[in-house]
N, C-alpha and C positions, 0 to 999 in steps of 0.2 A: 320376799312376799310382795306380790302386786296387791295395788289399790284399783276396784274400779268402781266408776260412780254409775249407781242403778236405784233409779226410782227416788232421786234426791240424799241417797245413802253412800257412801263409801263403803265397798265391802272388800277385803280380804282375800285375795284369790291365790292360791299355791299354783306354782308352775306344771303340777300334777293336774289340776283343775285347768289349767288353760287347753292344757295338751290335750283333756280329754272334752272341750267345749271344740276344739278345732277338730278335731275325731282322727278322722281315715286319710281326710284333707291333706292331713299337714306332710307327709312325706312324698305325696305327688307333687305337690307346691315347692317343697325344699327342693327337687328333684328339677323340676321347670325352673327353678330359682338358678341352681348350678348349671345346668346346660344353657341355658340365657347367657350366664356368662362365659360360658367357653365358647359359645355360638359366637357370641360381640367381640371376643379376645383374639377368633378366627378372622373375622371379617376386618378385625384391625391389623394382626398380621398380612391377611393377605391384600390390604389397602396400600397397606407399604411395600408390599414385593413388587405389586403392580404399579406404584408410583416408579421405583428403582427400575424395575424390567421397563417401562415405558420411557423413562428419559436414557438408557441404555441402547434404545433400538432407535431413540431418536438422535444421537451421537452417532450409530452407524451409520445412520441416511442424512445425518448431515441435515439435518432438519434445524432450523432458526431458533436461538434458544431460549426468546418466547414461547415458542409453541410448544415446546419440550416441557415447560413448567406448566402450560394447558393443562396438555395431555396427563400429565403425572398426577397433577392436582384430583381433574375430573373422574380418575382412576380408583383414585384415593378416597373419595367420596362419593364415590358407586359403589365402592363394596361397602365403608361403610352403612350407606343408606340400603343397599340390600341386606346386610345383618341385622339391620334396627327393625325393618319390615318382617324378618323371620323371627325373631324373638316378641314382636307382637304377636305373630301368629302364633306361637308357644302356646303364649298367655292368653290364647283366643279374644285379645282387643282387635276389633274393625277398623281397620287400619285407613277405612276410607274417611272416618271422619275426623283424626289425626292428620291426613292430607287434605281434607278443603279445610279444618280450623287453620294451616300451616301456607295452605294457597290465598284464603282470607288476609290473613298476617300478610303475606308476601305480596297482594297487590295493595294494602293497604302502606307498607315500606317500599314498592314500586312507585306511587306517587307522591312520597315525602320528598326519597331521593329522586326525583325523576333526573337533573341534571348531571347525578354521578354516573345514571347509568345510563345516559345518553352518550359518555365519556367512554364508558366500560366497555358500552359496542362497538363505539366506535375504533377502539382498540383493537377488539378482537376481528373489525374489520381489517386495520393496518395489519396487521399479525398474518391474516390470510394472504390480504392482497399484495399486502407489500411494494407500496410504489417509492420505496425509498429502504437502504438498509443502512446496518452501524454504520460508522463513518463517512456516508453519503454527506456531502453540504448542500442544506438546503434552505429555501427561504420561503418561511411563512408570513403572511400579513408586513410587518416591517423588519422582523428577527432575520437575521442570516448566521445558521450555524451549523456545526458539523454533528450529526446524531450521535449520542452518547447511548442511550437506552432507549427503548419502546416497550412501557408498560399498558398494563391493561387499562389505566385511568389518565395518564398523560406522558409526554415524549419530552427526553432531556436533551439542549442542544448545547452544546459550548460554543461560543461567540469567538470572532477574531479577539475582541482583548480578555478573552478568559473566563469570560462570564457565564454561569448557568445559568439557562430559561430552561425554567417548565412551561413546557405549552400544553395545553389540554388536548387532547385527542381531539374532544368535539369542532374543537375550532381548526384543525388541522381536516378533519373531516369536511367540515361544510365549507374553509377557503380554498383558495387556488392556494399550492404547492408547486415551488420550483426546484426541481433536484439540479443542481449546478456539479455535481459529478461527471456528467456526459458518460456514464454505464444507463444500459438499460434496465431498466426497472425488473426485475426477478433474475438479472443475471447473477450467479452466485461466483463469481471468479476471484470474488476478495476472498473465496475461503471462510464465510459469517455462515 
């Protein structure tokens, strides 16, 4: 037995009386309820086959394995965010005001973080441009080391005596860079 409060009274409601206050409603709504989820459970499936298929085709081309995890990631979260967008429409929510409260939000954590994601671009610019690869030794500002990784927020070097630095992207981005490799810059003959 439900309790619901009307008019300052608790009253008694049998699940017969709910059923028949939601009317005709309720088996359309049950029905959007369940295809919503198999809608979302699809776009999650296919967010991972397209992650898997994408770093797949990126293995074949031999693509940098930075960019591999871009790609898969960005895959990932386009179908997601395409499923999320169709099952609003289900529910006929206006999905445009969902996207500026969500663009409001996001310039507003745009300039909290503004220095991580000056980092993050500038990552994704290494990533593209690539004027240096794994194991290139190079020298930033006073560091000299050999590239260990290049992430999307900063770049690991090992040092002659063994030491990791993280450099930040950013700073890698806006100083002079010396690759002391002597390969040119996009040649892939190391096989990376």
């Amino acid at each position: 037995m439900l309790r619901i409060r009307q008019n300052d009274n608790v009253c008694p409601v049998s699940w017969d009386g709910l059923v028949s206050y939601v009317g005709p409603a309720a088996p359309d709504l049950i029905g959007r309820l369940a295809l919503g989820v198999v809608i979302f459970f699809l776009a999650w499936v296919l967010g991972r086959l397209g992650r898997r298929w994408g770093y797949r085709i990126a293995i074949r081309t031999r693509v940098d394995p930075n960019l591999r995890f871009i790609a898969g990631e960005a895959l990932y979260w386009f179908s997601l965010t395409v499923g999320l967008m169709v099952v609003l429409a289900l529910f006929r929510i206006d999905a445009s005001v969902i996207l500026a409260t969500f663009g409001a939000a996001g310039l507003a954590l745009g300039l909290a973080a503004q220095d991580v994601l000056k980092s993050v671009f500038a990552g994704v610019y290494l990533l593209f441009e690539r004027p240096f690869l794994i194991g290139d030794e190079i020298e930033v500002k006073d560091r000299v080391g050999i590239v260990e990784h290049v992430g999307l927020r900063a770049t690991t070097l090992r040092t002659a005596d063994n030491v990791r630095v993280v450099v930040p992207n950013v700073v890698i981005f806006t100083e002079v860079v010396a690759n002391r490799t002597g390969r040119k810059a996009g040649d892939d003959s190391s096989g990376v």
